[in-house]
mmCIF file of the N, C-alpha and C atoms, coordinates in Angstrom:
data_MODEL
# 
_entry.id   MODEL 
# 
loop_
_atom_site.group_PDB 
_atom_site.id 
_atom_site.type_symbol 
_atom_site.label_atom_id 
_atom_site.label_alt_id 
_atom_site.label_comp_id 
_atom_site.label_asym_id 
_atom_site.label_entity_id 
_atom_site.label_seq_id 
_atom_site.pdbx_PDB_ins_code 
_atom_site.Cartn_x 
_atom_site.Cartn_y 
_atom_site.Cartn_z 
_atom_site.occupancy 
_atom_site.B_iso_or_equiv 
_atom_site.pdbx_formal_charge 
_atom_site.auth_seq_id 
_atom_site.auth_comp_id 
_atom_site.auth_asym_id 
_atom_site.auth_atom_id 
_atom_site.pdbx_PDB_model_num 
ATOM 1   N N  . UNK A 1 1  ? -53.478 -7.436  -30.139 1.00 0.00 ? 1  UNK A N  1 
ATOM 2   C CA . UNK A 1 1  ? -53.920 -8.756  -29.816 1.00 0.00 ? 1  UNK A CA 1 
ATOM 3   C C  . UNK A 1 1  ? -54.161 -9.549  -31.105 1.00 0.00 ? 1  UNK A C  1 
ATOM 4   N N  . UNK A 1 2  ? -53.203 -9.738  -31.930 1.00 0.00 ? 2  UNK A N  1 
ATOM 5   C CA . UNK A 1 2  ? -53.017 -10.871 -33.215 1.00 0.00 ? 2  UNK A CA 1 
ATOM 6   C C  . UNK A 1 2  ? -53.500 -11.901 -32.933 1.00 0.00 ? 2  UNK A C  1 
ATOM 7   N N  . UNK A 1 3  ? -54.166 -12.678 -33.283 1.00 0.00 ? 3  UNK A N  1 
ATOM 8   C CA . UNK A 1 3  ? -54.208 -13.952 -33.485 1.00 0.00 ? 3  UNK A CA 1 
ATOM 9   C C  . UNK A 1 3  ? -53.231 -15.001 -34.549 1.00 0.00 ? 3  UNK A C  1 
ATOM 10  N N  . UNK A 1 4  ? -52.205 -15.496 -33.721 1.00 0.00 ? 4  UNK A N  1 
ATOM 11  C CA . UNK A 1 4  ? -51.357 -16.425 -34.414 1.00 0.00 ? 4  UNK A CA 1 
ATOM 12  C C  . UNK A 1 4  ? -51.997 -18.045 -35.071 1.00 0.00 ? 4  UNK A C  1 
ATOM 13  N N  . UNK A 1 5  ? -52.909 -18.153 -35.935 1.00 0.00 ? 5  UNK A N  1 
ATOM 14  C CA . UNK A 1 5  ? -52.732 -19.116 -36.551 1.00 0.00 ? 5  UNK A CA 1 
ATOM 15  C C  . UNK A 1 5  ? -52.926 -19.365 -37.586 1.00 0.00 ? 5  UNK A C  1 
ATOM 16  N N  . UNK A 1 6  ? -51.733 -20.339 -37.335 1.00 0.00 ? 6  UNK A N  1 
ATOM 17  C CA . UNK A 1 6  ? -51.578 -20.504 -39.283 1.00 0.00 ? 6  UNK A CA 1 
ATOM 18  C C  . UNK A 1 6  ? -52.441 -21.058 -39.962 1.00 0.00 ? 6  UNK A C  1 
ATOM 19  N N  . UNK A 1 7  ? -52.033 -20.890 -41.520 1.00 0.00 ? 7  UNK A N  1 
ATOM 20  C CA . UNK A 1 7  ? -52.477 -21.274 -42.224 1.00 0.00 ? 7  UNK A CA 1 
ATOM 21  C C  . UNK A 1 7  ? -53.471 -22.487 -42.367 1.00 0.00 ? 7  UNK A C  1 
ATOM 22  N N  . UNK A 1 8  ? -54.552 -22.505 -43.371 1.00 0.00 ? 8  UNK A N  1 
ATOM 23  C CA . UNK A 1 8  ? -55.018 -24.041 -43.070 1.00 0.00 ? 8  UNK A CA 1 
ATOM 24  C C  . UNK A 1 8  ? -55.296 -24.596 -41.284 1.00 0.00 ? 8  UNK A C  1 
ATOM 25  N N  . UNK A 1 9  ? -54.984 -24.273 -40.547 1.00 0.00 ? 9  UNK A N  1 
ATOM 26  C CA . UNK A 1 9  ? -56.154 -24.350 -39.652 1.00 0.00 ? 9  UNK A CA 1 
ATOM 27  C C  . UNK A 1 9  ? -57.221 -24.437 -39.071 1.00 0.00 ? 9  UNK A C  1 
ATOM 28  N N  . UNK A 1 10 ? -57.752 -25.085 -38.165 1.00 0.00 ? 10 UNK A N  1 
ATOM 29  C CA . UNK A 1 10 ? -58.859 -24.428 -38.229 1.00 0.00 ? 10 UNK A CA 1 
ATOM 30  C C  . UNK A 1 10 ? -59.479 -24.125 -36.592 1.00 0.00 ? 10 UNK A C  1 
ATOM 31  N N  . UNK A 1 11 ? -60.018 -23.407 -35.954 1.00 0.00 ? 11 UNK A N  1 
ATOM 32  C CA . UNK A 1 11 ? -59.945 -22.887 -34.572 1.00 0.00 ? 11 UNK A CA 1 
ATOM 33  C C  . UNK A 1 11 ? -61.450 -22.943 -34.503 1.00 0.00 ? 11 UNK A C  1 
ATOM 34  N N  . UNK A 1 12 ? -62.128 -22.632 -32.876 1.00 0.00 ? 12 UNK A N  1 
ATOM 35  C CA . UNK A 1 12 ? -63.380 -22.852 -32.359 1.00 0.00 ? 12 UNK A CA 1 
ATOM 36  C C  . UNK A 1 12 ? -63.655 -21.227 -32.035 1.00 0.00 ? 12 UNK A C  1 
ATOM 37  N N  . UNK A 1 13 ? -64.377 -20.537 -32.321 1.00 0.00 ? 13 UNK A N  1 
ATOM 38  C CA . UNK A 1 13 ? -64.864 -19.339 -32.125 1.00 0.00 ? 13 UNK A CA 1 
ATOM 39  C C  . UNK A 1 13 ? -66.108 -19.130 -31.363 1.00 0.00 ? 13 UNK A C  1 
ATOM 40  N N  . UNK A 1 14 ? -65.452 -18.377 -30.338 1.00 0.00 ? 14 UNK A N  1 
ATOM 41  C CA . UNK A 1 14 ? -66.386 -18.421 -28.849 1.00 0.00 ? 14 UNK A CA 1 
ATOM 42  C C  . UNK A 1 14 ? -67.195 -17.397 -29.151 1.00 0.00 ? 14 UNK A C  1 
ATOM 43  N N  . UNK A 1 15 ? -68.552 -16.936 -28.289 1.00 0.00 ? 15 UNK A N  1 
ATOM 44  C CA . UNK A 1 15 ? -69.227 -16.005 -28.406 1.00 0.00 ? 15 UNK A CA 1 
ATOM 45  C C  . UNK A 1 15 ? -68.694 -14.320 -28.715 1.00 0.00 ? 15 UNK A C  1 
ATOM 46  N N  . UNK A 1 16 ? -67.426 -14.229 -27.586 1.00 0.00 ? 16 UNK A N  1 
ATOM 47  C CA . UNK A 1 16 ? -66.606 -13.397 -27.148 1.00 0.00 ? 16 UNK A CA 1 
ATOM 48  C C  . UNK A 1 16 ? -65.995 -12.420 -28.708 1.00 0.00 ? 16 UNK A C  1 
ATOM 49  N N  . UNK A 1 17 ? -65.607 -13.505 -29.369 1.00 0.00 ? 17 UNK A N  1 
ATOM 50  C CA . UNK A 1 17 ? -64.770 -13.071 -30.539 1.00 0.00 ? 17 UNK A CA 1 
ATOM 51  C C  . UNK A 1 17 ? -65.986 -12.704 -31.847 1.00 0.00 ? 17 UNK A C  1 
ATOM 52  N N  . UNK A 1 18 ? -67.361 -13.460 -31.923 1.00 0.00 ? 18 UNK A N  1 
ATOM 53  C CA . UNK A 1 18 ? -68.266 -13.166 -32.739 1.00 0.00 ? 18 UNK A CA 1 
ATOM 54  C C  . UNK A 1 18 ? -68.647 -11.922 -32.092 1.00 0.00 ? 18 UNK A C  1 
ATOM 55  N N  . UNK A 1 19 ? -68.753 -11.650 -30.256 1.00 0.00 ? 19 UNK A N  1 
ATOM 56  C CA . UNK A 1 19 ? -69.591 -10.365 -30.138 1.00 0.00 ? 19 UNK A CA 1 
ATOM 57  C C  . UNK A 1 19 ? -68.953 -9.147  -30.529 1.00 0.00 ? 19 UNK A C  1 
ATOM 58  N N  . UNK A 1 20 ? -67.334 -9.183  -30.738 1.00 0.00 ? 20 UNK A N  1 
ATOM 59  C CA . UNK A 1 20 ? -66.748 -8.239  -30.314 1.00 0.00 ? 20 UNK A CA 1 
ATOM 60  C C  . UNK A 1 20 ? -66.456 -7.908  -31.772 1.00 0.00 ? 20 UNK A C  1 
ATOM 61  N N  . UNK A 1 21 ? -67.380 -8.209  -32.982 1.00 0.00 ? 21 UNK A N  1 
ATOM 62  C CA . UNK A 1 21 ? -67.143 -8.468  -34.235 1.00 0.00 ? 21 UNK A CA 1 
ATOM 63  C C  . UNK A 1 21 ? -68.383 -7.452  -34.143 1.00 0.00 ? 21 UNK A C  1 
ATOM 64  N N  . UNK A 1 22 ? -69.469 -7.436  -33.755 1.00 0.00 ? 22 UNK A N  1 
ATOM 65  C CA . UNK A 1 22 ? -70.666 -6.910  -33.673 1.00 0.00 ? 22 UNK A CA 1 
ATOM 66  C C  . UNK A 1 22 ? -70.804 -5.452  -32.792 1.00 0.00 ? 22 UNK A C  1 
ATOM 67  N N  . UNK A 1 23 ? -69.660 -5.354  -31.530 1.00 0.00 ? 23 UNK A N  1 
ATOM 68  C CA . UNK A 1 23 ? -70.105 -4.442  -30.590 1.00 0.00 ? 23 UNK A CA 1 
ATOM 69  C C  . UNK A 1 23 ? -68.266 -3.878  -30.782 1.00 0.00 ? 23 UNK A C  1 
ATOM 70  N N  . UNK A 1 24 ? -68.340 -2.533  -30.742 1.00 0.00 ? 24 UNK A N  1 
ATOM 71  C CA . UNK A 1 24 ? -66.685 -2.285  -30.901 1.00 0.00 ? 24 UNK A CA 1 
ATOM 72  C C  . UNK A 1 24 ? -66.514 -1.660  -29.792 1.00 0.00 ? 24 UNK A C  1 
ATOM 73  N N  . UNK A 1 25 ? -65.507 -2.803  -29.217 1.00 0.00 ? 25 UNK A N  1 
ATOM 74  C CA . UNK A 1 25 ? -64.466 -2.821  -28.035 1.00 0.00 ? 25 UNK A CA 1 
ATOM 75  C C  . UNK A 1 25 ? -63.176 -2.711  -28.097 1.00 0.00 ? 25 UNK A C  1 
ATOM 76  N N  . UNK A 1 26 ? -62.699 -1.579  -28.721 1.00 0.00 ? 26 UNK A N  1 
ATOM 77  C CA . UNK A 1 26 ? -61.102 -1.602  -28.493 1.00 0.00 ? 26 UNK A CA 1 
ATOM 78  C C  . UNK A 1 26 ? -60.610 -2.116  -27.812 1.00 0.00 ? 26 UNK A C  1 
ATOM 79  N N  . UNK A 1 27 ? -59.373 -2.914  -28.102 1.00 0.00 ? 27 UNK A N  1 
ATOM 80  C CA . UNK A 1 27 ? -58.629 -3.343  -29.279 1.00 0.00 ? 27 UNK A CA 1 
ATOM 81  C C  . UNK A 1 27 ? -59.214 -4.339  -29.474 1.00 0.00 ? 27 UNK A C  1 
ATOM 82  N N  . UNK A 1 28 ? -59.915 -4.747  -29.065 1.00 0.00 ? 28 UNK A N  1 
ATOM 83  C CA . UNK A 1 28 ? -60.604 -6.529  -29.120 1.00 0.00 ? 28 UNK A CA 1 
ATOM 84  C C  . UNK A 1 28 ? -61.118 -6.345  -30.779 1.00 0.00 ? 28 UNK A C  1 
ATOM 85  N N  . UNK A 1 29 ? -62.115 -5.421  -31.486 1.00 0.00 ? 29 UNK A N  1 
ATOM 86  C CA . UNK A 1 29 ? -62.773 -5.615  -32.185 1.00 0.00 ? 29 UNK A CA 1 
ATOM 87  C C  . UNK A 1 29 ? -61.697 -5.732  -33.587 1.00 0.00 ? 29 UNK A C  1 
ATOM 88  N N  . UNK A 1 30 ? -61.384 -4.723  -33.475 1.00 0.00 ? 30 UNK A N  1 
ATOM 89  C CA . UNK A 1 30 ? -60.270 -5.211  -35.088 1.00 0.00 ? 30 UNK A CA 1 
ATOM 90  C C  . UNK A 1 30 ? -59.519 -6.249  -34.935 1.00 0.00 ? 30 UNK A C  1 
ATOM 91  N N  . UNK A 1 31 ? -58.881 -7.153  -33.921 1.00 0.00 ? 31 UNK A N  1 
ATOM 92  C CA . UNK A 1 31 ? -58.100 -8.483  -33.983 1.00 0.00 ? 31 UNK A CA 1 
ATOM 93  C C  . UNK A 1 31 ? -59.278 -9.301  -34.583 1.00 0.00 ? 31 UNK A C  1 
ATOM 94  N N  . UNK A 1 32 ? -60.720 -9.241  -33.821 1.00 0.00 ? 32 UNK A N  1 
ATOM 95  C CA . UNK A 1 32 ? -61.742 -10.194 -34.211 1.00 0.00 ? 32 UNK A CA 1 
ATOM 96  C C  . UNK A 1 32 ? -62.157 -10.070 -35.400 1.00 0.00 ? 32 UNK A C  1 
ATOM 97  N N  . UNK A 1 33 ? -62.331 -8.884  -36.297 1.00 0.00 ? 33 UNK A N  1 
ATOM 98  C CA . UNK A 1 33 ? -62.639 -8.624  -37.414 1.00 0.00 ? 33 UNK A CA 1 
ATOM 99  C C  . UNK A 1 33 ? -61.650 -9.538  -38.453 1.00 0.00 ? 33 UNK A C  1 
ATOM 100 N N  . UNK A 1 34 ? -60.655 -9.051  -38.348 1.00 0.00 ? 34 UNK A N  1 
ATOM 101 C CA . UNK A 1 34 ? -59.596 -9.438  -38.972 1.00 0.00 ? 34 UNK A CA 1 
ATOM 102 C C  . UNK A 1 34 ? -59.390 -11.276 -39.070 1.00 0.00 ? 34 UNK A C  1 
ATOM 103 N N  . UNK A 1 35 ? -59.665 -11.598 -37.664 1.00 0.00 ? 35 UNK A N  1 
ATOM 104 C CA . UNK A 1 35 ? -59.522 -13.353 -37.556 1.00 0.00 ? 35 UNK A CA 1 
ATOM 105 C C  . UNK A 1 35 ? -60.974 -13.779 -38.787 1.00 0.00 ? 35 UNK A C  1 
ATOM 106 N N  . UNK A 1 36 ? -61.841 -13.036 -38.581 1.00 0.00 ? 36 UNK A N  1 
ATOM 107 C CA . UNK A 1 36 ? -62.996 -13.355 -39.317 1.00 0.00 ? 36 UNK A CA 1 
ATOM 108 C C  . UNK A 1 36 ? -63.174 -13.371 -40.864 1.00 0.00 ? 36 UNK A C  1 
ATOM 109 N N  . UNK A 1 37 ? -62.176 -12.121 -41.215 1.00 0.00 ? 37 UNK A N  1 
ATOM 110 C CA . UNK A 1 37 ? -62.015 -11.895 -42.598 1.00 0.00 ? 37 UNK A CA 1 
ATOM 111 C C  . UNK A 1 37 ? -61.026 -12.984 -43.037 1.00 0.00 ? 37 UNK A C  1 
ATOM 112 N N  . UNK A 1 38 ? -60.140 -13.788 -42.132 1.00 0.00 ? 38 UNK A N  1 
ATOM 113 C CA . UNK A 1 38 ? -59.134 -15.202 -42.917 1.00 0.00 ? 38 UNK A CA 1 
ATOM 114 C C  . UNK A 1 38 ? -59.983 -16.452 -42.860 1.00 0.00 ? 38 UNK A C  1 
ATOM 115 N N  . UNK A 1 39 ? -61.021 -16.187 -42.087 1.00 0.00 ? 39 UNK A N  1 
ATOM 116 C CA . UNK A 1 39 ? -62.079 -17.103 -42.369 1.00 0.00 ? 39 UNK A CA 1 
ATOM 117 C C  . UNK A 1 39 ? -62.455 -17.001 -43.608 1.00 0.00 ? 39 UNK A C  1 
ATOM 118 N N  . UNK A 1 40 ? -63.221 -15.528 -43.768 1.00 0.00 ? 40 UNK A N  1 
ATOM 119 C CA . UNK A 1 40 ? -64.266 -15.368 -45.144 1.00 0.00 ? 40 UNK A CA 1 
ATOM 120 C C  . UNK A 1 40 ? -63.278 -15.772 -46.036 1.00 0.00 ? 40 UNK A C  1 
ATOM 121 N N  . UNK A 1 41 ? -61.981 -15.417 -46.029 1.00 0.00 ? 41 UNK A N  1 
ATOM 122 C CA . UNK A 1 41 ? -60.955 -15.767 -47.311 1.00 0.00 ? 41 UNK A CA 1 
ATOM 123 C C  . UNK A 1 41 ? -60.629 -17.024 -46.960 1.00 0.00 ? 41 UNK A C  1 
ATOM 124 N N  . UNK A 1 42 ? -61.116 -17.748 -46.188 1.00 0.00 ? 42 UNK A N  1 
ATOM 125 C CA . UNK A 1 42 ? -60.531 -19.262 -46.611 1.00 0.00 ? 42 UNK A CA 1 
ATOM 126 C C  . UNK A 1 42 ? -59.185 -19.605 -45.892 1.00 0.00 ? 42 UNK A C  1 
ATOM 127 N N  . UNK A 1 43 ? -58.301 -18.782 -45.214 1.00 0.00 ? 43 UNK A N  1 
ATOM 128 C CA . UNK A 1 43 ? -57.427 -19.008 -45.117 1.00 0.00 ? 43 UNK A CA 1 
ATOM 129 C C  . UNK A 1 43 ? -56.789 -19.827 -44.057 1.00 0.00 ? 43 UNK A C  1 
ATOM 130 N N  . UNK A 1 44 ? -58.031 -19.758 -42.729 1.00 0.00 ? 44 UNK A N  1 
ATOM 131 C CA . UNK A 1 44 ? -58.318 -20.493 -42.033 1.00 0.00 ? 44 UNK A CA 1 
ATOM 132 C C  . UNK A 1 44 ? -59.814 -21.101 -41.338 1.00 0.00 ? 44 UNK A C  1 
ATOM 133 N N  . UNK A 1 45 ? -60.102 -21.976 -41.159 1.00 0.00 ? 45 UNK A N  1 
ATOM 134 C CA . UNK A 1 45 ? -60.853 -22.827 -40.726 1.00 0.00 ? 45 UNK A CA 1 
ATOM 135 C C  . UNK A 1 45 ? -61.560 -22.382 -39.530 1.00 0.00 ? 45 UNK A C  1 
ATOM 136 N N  . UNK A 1 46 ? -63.062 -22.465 -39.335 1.00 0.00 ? 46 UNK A N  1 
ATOM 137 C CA . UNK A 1 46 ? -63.858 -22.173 -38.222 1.00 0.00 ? 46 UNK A CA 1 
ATOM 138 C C  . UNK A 1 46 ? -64.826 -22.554 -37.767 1.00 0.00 ? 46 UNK A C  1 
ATOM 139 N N  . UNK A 1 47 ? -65.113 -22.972 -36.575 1.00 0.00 ? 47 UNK A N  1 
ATOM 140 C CA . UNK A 1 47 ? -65.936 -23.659 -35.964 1.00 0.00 ? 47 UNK A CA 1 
ATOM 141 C C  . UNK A 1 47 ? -67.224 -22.859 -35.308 1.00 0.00 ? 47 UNK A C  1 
ATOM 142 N N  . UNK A 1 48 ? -68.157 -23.171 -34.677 1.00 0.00 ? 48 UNK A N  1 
ATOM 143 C CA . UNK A 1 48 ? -68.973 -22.388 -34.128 1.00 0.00 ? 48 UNK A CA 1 
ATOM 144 C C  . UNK A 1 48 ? -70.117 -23.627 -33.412 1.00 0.00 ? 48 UNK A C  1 
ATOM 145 N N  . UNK A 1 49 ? -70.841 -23.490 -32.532 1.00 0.00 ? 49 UNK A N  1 
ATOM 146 C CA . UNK A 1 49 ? -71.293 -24.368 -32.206 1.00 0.00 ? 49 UNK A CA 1 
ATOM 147 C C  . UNK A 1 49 ? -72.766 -23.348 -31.135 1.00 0.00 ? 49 UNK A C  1 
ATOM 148 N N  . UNK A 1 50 ? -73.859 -24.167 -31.585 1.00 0.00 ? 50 UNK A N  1 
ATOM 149 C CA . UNK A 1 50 ? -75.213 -22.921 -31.835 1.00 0.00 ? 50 UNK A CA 1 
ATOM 150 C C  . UNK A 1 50 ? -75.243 -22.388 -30.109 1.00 0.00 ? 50 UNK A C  1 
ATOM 151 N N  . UNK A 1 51 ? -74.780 -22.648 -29.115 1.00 0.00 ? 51 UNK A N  1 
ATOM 152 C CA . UNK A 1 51 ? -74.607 -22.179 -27.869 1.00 0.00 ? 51 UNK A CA 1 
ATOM 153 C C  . UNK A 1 51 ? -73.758 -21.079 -28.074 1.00 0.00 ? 51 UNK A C  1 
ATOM 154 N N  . UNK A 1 52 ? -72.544 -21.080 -28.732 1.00 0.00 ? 52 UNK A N  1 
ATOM 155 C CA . UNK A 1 52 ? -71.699 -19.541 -28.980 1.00 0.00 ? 52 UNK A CA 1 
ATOM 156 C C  . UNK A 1 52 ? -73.051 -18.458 -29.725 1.00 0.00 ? 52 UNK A C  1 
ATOM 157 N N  . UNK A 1 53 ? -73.457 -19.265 -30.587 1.00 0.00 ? 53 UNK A N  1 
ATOM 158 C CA . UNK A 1 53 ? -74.170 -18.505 -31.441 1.00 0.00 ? 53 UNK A CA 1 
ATOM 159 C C  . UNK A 1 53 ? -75.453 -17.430 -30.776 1.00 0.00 ? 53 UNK A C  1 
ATOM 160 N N  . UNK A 1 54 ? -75.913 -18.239 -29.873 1.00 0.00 ? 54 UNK A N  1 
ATOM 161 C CA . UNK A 1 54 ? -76.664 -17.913 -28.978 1.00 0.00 ? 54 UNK A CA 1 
ATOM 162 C C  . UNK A 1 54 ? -76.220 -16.732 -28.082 1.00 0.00 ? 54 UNK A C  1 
ATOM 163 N N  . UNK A 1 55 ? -75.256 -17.361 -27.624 1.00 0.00 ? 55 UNK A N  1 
ATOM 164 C CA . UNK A 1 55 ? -74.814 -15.892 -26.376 1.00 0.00 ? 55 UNK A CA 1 
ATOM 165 C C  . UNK A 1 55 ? -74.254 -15.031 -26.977 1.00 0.00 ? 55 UNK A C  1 
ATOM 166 N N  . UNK A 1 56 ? -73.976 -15.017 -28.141 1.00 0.00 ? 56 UNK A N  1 
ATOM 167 C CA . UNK A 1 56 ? -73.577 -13.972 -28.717 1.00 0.00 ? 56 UNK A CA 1 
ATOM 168 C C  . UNK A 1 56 ? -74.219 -12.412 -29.176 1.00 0.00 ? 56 UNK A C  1 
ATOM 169 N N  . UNK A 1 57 ? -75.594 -13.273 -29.507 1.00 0.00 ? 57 UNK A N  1 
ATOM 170 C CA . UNK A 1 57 ? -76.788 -13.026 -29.790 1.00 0.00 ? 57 UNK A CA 1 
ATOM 171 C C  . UNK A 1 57 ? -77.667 -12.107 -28.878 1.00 0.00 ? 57 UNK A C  1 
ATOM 172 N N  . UNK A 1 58 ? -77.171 -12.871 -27.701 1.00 0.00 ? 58 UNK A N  1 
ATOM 173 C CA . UNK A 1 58 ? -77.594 -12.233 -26.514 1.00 0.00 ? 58 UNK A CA 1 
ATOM 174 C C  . UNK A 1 58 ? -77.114 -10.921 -26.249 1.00 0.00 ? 58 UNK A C  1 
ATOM 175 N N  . UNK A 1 59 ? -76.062 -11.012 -26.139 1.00 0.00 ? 59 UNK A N  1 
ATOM 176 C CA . UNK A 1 59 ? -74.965 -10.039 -25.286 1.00 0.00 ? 59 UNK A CA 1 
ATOM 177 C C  . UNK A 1 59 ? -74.852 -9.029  -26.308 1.00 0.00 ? 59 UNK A C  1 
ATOM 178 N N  . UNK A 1 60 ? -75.261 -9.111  -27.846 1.00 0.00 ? 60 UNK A N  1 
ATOM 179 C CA . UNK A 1 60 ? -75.066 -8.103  -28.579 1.00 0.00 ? 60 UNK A CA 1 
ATOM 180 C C  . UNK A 1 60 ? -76.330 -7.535  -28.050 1.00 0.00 ? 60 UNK A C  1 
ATOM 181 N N  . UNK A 1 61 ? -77.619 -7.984  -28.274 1.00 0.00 ? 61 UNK A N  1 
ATOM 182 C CA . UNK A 1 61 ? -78.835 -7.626  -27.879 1.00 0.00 ? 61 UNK A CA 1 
ATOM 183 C C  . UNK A 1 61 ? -78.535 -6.774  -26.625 1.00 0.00 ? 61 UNK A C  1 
ATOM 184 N N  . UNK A 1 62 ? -78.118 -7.216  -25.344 1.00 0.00 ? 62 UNK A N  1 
ATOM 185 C CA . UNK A 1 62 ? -78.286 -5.919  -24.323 1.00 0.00 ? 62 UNK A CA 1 
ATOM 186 C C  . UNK A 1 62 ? -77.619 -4.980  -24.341 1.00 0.00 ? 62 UNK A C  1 
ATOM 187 N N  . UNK A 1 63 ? -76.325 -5.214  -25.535 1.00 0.00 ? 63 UNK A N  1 
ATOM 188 C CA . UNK A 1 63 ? -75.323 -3.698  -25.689 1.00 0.00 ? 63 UNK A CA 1 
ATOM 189 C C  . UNK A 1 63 ? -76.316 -2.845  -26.334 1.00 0.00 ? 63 UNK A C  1 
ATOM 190 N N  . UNK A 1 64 ? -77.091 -3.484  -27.476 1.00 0.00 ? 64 UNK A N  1 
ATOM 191 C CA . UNK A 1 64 ? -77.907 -2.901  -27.963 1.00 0.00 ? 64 UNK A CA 1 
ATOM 192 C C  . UNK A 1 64 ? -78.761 -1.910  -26.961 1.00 0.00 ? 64 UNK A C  1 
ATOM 193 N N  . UNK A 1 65 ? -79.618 -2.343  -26.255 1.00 0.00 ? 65 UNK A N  1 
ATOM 194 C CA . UNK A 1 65 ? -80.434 -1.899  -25.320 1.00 0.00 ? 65 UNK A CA 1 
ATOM 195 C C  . UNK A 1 65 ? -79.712 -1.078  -24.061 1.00 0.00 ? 65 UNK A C  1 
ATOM 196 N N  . UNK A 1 66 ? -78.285 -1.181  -23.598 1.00 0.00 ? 66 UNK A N  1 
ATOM 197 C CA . UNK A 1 66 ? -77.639 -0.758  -22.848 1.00 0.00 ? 66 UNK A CA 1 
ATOM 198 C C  . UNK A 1 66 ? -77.263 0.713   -23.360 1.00 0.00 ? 66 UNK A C  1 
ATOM 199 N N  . UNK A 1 67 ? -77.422 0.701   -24.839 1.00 0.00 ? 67 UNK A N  1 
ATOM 200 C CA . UNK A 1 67 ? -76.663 1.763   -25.599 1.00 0.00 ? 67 UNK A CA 1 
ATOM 201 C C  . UNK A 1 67 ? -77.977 2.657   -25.610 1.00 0.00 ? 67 UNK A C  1 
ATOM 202 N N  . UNK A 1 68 ? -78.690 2.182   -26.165 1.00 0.00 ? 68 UNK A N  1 
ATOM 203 C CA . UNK A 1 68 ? -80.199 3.008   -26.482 1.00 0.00 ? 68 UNK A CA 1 
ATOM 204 C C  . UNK A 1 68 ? -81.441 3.756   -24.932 1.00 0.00 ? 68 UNK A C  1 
ATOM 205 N N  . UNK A 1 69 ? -80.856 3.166   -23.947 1.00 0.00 ? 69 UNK A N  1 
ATOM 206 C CA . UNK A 1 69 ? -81.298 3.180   -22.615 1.00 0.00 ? 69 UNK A CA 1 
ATOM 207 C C  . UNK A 1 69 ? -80.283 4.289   -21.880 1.00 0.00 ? 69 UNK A C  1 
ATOM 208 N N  . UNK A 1 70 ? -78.946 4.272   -22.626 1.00 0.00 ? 70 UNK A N  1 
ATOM 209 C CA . UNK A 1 70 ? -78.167 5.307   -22.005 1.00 0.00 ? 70 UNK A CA 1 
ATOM 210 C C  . UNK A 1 70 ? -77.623 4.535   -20.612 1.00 0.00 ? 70 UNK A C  1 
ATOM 211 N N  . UNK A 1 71 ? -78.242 3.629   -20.225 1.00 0.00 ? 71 UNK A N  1 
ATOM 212 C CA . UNK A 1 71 ? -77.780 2.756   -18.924 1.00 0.00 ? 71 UNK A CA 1 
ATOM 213 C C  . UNK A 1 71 ? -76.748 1.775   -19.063 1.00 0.00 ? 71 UNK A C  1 
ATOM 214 N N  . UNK A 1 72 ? -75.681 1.837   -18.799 1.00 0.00 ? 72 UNK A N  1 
ATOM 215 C CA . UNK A 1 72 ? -75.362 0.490   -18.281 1.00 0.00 ? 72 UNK A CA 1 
ATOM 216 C C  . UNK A 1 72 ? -75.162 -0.839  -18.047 1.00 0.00 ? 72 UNK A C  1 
# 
């Protein structure tokens, strides 16, 4: 699951792609890693907007607790 965009770009990054940066979900997590690292290098452009930031936040939080609970 590549993410095609080019260069100089710049794209909106949903909760989905920050959580899956945080919680590893094959195959999801290394495409997201990877989109993140052409960020850190500059290579493309990224948006975020504090509601992604938020649920992201969230949803890492109950994997967290989902994981440590053994539940679900």
């Amino acid at each position: 699951m590549p993410f095609n965009i080019p260069h100089g770009e710049r794209c909106f990054l949903d909760a989905n792609i920050l959580y899956y940066c945080f919680v590893d979900v094959p195959p999801f997590s290394d495409a997201c890693r990877n989109l993140l690292l052409q960020v850190q290098n500059r290579d493309i452009g990224a948006l975020v907007n504090f509601r992604a930031l938020s649920d992201c936040v969230h949803k890492t939080m109950l994997a967290e607790v989902s994981e440590q609970s053994g539940r679900p």
